[in-house]
mmCIF file of the N, C-alpha and C atoms, coordinates in Angstrom:
data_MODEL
# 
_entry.id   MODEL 
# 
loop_
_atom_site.group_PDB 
_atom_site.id 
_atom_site.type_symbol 
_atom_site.label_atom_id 
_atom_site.label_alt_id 
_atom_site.label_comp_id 
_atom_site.label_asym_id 
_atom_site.label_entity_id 
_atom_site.label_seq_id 
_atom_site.pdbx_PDB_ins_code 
_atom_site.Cartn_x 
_atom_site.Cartn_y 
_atom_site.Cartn_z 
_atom_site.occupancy 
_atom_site.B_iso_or_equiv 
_atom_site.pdbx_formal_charge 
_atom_site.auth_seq_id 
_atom_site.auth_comp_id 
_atom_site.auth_asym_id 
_atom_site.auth_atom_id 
_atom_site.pdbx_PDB_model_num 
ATOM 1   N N  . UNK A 1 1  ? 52.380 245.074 221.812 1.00 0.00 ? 1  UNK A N  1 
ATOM 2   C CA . UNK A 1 1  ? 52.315 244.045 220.802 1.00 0.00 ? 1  UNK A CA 1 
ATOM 3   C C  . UNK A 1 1  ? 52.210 244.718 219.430 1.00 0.00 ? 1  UNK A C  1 
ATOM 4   N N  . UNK A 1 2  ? 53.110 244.501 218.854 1.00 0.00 ? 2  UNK A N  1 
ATOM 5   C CA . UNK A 1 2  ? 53.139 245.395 217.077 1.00 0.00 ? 2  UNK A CA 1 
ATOM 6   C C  . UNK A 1 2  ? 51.775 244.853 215.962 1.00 0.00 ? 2  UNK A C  1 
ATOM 7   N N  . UNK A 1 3  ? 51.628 243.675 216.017 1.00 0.00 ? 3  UNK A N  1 
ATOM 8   C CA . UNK A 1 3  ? 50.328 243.615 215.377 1.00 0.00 ? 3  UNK A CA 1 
ATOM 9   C C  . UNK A 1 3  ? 49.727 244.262 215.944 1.00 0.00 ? 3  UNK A C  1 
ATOM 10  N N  . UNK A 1 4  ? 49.020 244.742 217.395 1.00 0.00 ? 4  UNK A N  1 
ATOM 11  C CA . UNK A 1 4  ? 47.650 245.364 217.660 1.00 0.00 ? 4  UNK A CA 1 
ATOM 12  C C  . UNK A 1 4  ? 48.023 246.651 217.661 1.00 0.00 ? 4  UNK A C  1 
ATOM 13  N N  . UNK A 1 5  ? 49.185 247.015 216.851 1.00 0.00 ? 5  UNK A N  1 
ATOM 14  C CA . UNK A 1 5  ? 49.337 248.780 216.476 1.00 0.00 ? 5  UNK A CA 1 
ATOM 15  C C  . UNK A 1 5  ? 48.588 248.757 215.063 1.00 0.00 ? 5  UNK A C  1 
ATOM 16  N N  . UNK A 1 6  ? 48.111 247.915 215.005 1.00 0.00 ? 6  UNK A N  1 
ATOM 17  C CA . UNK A 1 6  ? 48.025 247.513 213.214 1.00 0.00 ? 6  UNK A CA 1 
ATOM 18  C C  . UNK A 1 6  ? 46.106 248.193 213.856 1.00 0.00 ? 6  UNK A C  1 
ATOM 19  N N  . UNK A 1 7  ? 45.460 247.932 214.514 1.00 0.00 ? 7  UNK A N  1 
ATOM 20  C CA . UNK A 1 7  ? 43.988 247.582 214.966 1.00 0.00 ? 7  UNK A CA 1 
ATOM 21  C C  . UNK A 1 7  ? 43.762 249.179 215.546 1.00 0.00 ? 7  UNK A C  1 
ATOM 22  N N  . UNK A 1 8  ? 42.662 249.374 214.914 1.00 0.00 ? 8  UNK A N  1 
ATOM 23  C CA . UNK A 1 8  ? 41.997 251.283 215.316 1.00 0.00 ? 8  UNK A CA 1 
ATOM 24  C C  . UNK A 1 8  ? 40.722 250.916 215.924 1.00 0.00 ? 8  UNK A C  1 
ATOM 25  N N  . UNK A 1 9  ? 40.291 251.699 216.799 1.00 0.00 ? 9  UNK A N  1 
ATOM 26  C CA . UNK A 1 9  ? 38.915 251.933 217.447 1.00 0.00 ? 9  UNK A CA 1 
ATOM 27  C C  . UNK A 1 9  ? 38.827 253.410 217.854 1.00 0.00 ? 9  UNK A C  1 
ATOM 28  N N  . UNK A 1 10 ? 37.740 253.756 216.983 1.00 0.00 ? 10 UNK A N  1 
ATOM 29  C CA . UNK A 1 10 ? 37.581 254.826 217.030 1.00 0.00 ? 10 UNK A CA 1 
ATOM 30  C C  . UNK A 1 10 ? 36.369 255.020 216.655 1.00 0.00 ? 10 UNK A C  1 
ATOM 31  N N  . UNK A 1 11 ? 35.494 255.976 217.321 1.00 0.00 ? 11 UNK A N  1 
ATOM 32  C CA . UNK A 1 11 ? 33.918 255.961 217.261 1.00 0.00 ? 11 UNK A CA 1 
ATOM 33  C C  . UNK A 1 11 ? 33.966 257.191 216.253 1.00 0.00 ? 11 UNK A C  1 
ATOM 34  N N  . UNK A 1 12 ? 34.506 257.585 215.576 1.00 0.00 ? 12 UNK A N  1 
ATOM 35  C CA . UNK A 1 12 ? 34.014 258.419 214.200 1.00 0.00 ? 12 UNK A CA 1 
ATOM 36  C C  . UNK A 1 12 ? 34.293 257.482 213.332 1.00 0.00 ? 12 UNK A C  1 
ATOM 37  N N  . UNK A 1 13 ? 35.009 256.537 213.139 1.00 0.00 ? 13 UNK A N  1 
ATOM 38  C CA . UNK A 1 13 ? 35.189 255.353 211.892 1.00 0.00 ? 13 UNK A CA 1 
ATOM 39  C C  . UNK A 1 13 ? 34.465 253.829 212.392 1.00 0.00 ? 13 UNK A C  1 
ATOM 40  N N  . UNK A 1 14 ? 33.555 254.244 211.386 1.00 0.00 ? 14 UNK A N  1 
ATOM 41  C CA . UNK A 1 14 ? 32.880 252.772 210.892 1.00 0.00 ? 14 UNK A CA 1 
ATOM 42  C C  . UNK A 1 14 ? 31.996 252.121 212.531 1.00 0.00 ? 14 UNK A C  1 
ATOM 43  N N  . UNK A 1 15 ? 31.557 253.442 212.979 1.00 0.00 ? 15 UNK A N  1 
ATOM 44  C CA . UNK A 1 15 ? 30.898 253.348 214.872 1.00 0.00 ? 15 UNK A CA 1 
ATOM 45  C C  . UNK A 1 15 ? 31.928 252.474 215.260 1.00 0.00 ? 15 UNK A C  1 
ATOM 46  N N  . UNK A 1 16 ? 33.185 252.950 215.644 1.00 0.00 ? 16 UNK A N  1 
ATOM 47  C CA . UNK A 1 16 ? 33.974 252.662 216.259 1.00 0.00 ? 16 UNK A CA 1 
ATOM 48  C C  . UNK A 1 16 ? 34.212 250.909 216.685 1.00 0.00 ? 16 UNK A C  1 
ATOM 49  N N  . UNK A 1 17 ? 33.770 250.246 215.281 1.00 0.00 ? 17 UNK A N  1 
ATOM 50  C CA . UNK A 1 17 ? 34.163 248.981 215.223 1.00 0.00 ? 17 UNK A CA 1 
ATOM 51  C C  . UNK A 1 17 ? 35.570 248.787 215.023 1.00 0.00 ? 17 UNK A C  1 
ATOM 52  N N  . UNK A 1 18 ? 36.254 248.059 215.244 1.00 0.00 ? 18 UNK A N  1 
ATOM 53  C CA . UNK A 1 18 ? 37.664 247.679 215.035 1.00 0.00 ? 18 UNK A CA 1 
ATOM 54  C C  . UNK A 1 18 ? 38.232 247.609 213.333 1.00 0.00 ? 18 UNK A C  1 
ATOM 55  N N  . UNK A 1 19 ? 38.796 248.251 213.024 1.00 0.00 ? 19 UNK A N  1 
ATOM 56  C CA . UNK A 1 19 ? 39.059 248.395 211.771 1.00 0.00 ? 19 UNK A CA 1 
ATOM 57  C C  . UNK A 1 19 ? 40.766 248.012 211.657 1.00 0.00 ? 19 UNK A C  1 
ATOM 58  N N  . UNK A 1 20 ? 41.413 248.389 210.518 1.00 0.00 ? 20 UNK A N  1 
ATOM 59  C CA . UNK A 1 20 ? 42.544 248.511 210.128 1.00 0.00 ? 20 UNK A CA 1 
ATOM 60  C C  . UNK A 1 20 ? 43.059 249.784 210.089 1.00 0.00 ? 20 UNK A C  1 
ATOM 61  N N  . UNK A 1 21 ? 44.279 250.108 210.614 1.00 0.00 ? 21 UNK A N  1 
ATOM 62  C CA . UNK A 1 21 ? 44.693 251.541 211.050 1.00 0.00 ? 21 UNK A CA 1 
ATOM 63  C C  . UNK A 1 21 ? 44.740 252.261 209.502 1.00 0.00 ? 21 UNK A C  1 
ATOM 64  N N  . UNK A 1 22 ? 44.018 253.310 209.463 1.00 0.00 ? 22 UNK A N  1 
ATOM 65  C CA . UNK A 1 22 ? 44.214 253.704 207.979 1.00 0.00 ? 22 UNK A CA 1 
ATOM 66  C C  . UNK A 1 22 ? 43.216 253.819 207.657 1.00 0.00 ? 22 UNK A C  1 
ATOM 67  N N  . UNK A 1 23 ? 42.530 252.935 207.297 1.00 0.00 ? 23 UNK A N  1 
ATOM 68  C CA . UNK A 1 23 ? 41.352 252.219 206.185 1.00 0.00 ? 23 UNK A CA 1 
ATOM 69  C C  . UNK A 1 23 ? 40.186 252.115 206.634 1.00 0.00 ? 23 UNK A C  1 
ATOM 70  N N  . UNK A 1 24 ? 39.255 252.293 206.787 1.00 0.00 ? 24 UNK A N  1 
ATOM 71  C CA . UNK A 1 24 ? 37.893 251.706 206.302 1.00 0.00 ? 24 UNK A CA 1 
ATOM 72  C C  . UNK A 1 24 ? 37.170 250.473 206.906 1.00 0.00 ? 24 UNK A C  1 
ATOM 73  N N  . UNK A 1 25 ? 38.363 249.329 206.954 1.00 0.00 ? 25 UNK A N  1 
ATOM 74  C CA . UNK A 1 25 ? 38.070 248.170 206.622 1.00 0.00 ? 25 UNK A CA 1 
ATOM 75  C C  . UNK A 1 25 ? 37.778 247.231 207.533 1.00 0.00 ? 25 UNK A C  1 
ATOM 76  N N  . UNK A 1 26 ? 36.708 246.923 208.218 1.00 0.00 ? 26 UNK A N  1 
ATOM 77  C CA . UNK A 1 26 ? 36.780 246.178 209.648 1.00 0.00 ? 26 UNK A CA 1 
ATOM 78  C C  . UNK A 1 26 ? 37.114 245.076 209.716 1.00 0.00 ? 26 UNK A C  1 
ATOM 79  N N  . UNK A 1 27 ? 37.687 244.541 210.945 1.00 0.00 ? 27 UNK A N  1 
ATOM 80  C CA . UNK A 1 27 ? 38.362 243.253 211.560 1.00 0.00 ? 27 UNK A CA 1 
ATOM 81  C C  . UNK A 1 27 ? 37.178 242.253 210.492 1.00 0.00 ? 27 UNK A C  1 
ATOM 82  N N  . UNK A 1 28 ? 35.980 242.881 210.687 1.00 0.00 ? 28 UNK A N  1 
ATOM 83  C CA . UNK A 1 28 ? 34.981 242.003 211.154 1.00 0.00 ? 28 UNK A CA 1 
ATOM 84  C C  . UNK A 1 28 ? 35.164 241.189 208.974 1.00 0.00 ? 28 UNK A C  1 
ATOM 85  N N  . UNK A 1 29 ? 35.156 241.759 208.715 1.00 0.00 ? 29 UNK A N  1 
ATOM 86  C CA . UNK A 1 29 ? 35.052 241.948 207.075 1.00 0.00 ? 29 UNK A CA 1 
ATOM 87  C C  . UNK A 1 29 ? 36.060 240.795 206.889 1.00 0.00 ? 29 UNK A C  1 
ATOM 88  N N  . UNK A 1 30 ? 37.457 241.387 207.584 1.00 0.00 ? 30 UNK A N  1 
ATOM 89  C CA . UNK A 1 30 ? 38.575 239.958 206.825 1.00 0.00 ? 30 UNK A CA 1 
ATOM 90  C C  . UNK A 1 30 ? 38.096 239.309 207.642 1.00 0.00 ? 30 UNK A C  1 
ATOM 91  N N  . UNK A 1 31 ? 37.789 239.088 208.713 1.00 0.00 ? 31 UNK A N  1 
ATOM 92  C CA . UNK A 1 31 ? 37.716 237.719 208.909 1.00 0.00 ? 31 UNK A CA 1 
ATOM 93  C C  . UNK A 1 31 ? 36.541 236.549 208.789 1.00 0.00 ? 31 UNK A C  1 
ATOM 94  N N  . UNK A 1 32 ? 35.316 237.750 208.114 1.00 0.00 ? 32 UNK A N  1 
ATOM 95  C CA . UNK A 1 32 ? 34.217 236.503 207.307 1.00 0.00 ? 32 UNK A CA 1 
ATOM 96  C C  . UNK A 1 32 ? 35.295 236.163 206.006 1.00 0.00 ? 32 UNK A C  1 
ATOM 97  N N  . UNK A 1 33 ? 36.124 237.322 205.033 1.00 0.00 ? 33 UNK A N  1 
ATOM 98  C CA . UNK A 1 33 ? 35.872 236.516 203.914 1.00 0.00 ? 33 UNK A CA 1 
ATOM 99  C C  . UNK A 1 33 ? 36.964 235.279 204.014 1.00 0.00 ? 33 UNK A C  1 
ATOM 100 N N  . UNK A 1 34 ? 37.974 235.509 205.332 1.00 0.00 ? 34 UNK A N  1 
ATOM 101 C CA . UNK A 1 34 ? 38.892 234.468 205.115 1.00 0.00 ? 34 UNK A CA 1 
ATOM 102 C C  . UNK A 1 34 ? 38.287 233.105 205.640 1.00 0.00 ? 34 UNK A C  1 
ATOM 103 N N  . UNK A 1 35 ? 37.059 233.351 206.629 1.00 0.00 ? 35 UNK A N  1 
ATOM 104 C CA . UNK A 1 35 ? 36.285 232.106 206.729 1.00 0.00 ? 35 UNK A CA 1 
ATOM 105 C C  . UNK A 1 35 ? 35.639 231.695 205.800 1.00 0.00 ? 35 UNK A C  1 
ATOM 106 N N  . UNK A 1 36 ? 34.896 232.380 204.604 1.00 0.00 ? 36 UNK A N  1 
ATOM 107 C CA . UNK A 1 36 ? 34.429 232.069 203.391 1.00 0.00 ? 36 UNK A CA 1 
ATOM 108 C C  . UNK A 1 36 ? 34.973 231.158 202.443 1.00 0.00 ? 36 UNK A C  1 
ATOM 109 N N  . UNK A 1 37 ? 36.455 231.706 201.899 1.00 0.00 ? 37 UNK A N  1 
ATOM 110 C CA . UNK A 1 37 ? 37.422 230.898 200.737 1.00 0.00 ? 37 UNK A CA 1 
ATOM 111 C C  . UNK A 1 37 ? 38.366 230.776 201.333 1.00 0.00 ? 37 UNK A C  1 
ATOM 112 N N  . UNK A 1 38 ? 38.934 231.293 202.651 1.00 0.00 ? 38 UNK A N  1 
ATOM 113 C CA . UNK A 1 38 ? 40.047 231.105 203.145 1.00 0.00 ? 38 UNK A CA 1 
ATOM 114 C C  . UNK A 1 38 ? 41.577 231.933 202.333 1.00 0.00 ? 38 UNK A C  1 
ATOM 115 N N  . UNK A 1 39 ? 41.363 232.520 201.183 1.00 0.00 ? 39 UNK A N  1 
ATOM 116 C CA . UNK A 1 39 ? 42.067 232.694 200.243 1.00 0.00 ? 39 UNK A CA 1 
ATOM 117 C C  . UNK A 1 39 ? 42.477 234.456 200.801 1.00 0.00 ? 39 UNK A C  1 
ATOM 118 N N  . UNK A 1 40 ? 43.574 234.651 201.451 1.00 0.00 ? 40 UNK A N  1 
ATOM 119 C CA . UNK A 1 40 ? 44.420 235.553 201.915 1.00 0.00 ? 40 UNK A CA 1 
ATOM 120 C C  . UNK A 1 40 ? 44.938 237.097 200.361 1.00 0.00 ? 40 UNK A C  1 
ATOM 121 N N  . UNK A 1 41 ? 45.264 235.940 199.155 1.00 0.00 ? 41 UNK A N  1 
ATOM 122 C CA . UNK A 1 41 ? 45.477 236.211 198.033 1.00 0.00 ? 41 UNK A CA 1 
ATOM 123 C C  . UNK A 1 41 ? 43.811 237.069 197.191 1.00 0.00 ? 41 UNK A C  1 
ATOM 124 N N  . UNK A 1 42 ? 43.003 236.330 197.904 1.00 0.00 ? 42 UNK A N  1 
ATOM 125 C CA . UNK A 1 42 ? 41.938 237.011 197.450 1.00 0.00 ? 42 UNK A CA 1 
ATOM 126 C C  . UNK A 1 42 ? 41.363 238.592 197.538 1.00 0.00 ? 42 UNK A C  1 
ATOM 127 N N  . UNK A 1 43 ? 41.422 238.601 199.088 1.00 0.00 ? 43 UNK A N  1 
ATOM 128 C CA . UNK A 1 43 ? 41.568 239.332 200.156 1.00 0.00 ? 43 UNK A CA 1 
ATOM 129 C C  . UNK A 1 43 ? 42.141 240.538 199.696 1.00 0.00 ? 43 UNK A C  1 
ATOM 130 N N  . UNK A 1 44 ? 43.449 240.551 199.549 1.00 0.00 ? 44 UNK A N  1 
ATOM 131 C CA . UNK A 1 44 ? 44.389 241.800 199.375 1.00 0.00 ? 44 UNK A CA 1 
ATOM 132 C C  . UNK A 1 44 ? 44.192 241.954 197.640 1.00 0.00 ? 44 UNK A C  1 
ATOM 133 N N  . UNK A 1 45 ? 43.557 241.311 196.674 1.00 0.00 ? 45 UNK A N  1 
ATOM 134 C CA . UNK A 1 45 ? 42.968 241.543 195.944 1.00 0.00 ? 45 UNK A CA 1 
ATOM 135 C C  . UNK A 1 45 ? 41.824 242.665 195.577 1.00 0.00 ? 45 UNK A C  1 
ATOM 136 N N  . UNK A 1 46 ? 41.034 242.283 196.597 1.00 0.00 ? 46 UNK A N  1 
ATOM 137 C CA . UNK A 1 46 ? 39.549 242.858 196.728 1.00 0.00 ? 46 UNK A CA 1 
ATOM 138 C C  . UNK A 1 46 ? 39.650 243.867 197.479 1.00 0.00 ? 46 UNK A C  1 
ATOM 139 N N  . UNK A 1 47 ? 40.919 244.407 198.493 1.00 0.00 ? 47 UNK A N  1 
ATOM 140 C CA . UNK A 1 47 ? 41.268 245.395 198.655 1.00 0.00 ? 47 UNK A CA 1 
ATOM 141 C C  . UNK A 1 47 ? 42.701 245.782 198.857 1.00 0.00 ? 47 UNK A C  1 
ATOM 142 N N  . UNK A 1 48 ? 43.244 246.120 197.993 1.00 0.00 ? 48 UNK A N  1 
ATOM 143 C CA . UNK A 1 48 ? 44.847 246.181 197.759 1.00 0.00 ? 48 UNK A CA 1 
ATOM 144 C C  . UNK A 1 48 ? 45.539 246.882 198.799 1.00 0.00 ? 48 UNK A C  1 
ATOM 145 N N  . UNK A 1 49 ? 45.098 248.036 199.523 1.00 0.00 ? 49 UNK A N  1 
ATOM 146 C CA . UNK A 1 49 ? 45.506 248.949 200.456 1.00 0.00 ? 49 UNK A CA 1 
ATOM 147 C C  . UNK A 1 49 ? 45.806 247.629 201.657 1.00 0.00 ? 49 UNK A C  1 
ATOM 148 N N  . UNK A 1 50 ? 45.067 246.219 201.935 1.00 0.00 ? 50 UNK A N  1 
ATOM 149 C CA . UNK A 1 50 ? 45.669 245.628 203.157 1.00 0.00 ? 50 UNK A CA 1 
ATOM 150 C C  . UNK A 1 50 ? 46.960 244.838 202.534 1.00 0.00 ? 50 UNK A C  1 
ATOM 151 N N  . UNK A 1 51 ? 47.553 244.543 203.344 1.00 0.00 ? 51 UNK A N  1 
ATOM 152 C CA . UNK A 1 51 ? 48.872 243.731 203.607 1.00 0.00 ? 51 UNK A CA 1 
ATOM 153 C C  . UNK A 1 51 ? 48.760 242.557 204.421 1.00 0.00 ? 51 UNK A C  1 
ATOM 154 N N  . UNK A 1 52 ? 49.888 241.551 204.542 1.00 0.00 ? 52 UNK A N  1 
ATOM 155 C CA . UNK A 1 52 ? 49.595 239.919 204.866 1.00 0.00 ? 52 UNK A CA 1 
ATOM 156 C C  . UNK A 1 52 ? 49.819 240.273 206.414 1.00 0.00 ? 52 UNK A C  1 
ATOM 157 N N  . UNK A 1 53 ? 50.352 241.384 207.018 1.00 0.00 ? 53 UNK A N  1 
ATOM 158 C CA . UNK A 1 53 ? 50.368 241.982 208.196 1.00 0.00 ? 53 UNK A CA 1 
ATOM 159 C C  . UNK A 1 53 ? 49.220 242.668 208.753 1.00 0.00 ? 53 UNK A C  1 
ATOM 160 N N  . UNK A 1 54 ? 48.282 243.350 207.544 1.00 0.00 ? 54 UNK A N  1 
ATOM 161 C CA . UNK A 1 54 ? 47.120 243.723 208.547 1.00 0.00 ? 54 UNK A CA 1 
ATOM 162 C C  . UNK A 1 54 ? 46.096 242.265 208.531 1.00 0.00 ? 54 UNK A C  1 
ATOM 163 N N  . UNK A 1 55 ? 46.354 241.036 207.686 1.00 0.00 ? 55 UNK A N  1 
ATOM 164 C CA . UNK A 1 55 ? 45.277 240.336 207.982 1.00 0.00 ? 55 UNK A CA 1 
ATOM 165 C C  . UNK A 1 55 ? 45.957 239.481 209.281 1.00 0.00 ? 55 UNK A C  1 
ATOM 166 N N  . UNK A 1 56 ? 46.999 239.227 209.322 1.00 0.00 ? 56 UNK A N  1 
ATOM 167 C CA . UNK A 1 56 ? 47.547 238.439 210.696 1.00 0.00 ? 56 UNK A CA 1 
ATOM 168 C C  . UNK A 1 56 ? 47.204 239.455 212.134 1.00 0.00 ? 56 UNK A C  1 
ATOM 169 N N  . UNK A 1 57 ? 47.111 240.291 211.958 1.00 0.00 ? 57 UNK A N  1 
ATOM 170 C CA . UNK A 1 57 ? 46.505 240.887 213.175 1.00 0.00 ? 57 UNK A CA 1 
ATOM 171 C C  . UNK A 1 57 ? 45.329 241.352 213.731 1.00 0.00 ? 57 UNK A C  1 
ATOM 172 N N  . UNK A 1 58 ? 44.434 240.978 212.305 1.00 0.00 ? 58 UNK A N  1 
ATOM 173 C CA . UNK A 1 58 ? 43.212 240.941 212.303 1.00 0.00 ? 58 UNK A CA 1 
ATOM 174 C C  . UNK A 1 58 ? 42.820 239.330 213.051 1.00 0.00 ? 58 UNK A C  1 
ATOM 175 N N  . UNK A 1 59 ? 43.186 238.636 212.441 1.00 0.00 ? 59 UNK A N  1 
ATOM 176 C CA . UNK A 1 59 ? 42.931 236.906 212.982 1.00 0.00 ? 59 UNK A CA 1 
ATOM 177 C C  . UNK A 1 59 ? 43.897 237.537 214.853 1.00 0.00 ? 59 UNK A C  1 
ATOM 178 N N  . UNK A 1 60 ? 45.203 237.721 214.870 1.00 0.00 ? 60 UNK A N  1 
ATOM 179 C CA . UNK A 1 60 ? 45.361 238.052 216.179 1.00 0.00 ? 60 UNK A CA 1 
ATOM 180 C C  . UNK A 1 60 ? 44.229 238.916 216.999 1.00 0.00 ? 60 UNK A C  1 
ATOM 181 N N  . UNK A 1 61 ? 43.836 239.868 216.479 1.00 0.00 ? 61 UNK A N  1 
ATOM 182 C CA . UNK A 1 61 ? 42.734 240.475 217.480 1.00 0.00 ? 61 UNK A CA 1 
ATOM 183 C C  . UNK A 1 61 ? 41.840 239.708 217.540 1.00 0.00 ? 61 UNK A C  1 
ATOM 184 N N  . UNK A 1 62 ? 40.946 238.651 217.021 1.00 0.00 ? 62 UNK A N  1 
ATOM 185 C CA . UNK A 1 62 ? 40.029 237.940 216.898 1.00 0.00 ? 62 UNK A CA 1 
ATOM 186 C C  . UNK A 1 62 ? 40.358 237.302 217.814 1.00 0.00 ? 62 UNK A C  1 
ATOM 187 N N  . UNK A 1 63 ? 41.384 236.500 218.306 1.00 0.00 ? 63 UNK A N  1 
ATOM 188 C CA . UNK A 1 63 ? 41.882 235.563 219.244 1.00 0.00 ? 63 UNK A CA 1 
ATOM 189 C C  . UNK A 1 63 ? 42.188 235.992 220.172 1.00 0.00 ? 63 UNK A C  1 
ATOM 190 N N  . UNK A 1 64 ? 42.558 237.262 220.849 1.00 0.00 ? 64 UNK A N  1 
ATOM 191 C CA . UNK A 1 64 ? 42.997 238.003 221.603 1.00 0.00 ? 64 UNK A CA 1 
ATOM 192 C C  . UNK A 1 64 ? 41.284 238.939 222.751 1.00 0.00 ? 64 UNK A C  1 
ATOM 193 N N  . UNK A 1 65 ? 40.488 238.653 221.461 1.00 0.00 ? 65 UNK A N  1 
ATOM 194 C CA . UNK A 1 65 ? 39.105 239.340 222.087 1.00 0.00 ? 65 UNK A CA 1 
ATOM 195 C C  . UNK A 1 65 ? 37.984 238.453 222.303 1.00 0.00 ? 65 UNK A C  1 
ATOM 196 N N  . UNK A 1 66 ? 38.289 237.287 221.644 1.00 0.00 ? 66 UNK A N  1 
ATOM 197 C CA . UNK A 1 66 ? 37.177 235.755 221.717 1.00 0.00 ? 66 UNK A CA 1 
ATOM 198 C C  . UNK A 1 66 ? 36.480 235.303 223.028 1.00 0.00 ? 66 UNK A C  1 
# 
């Protein structure tokens, strides 16, 4: 599945919470703030390095691990 090439686990980054391949940035992070304002535009704002592809596979892993 090409979105979940997008999804890293790895226990030297961030204790091996689910992040964004690359980055820093955990599943867990976009998907409070898109439950917060909902605002996608915000998002890749507040961190420019994601794309409208790593947050759709972030919401896909969420649904995929629920």
């Amino acid at each position: 599945m090409p979105q979940m090439e997008r999804i890293e686990l790895d226990p030297r980054v961030c204790n091996g919470r689910p992040v964004i391949k690359g980055t820093r940035i955990p599943v867990s992070v976009i998907l409070d703030q898109i439950a917060e304002d909902g605002s996608w535009d915000r998002l890749i704002e507040g961190y420019p390095e994601l794309t409208r592809e790593d947050i759709q596979a972030a919401l896909k892993y969420a649904v995929l691990t629920a």
